[in-house]
DSSP file (Angstrom, degrees, kcal/mol; ACC not computed):
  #  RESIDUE AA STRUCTURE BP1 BP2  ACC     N-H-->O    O-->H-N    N-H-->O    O-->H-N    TCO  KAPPA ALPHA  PHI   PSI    X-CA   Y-CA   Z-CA
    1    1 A X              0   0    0      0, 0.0    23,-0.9     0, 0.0     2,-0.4   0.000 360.0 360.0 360.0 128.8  100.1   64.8  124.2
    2    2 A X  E     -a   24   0A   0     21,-0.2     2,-0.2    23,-0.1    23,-0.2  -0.829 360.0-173.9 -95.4 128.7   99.6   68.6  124.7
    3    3 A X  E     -a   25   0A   0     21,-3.7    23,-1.1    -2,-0.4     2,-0.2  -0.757  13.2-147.8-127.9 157.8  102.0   70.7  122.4
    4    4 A X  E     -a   26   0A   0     21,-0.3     2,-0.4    -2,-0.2    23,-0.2  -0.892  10.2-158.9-121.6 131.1  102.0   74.3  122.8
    5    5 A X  E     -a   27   0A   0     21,-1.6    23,-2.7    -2,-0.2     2,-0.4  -0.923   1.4-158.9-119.4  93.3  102.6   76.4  119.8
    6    6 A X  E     +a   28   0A   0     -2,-0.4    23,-0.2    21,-0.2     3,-0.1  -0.709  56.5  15.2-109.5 177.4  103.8   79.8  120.0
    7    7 A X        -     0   0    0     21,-1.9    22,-0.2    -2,-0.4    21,-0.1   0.629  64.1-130.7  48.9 145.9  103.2   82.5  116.8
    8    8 A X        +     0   0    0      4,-0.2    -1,-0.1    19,-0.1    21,-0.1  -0.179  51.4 137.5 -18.3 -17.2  101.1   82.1  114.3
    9    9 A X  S  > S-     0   0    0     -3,-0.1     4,-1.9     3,-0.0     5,-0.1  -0.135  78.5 -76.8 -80.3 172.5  102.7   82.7  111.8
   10   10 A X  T  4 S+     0   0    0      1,-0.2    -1,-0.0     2,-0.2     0, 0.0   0.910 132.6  47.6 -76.6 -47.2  102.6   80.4  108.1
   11   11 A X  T >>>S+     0   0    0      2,-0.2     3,-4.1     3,-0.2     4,-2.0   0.974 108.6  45.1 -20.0 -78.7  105.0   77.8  110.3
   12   12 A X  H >>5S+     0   0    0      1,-0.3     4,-2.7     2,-0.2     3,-0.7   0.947 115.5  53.1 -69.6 -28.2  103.2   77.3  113.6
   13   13 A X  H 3<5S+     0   0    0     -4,-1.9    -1,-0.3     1,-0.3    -2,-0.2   0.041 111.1  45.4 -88.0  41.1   99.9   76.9  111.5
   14   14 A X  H <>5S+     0   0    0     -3,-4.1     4,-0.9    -5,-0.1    -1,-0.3   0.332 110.6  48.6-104.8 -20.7  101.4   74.4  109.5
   15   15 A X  H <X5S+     0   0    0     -4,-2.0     4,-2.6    -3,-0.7     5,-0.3   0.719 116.1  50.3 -99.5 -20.1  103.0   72.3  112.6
   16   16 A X  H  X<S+     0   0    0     -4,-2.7     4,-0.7    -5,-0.7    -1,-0.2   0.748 111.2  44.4 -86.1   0.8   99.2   72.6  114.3
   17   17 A X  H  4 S+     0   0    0     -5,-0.3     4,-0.2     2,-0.2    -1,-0.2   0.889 118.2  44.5 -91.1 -46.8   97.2   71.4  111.3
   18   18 A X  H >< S+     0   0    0     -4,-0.9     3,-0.5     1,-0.3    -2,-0.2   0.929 126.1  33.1 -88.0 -21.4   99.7   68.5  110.7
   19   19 A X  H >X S+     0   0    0     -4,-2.6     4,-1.9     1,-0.3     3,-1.7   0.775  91.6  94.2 -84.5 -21.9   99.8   67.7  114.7
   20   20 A X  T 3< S+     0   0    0     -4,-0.7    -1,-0.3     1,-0.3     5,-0.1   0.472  75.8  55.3 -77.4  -2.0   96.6   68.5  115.4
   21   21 A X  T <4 S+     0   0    0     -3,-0.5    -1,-0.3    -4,-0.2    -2,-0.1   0.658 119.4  31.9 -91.3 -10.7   94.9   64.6  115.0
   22   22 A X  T <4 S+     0   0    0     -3,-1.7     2,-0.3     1,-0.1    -2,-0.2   0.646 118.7  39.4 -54.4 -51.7   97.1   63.3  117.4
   23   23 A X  S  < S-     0   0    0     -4,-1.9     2,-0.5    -7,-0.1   -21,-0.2  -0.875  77.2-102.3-129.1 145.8   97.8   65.4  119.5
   24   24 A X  E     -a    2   0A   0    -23,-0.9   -21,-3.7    -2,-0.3     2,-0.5  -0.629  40.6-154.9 -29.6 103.3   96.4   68.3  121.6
   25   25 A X  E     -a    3   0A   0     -2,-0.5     2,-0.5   -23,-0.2   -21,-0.3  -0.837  20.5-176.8-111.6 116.2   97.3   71.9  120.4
   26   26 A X  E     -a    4   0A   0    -23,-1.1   -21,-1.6    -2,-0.5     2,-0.4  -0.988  12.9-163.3-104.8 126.3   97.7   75.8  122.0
   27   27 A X  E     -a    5   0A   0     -2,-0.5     2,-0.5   -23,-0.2   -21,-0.2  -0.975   4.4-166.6-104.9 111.9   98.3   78.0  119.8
   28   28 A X  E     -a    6   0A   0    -23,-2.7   -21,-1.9    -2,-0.4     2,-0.4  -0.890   4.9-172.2-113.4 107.4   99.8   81.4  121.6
   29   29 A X        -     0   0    0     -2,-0.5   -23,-0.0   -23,-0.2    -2,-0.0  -0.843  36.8-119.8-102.3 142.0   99.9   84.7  119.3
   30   30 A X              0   0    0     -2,-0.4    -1,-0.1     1,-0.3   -24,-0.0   0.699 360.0 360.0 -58.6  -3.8  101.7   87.8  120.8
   31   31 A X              0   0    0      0, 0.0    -1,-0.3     0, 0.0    -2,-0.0   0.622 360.0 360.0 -78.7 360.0   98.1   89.8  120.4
């Protein structure tokens, strides 16, 4: 499945580390 992640922040790089063997990940930062 492809999840889209937006910020960066200590959250969305905890929900892409734990999804990220499963699943497809984009990670979107406002920069």
């Amino acid at each position: 499945m492809k999840i889209a992640i937006v910020g960066s922040g200590i959250s969305g790089l905890t929900c892409a580390h734990m999804l990220h063997p499963h699943h497809e990940i984009t990670l979107y930062e406002a920069s």
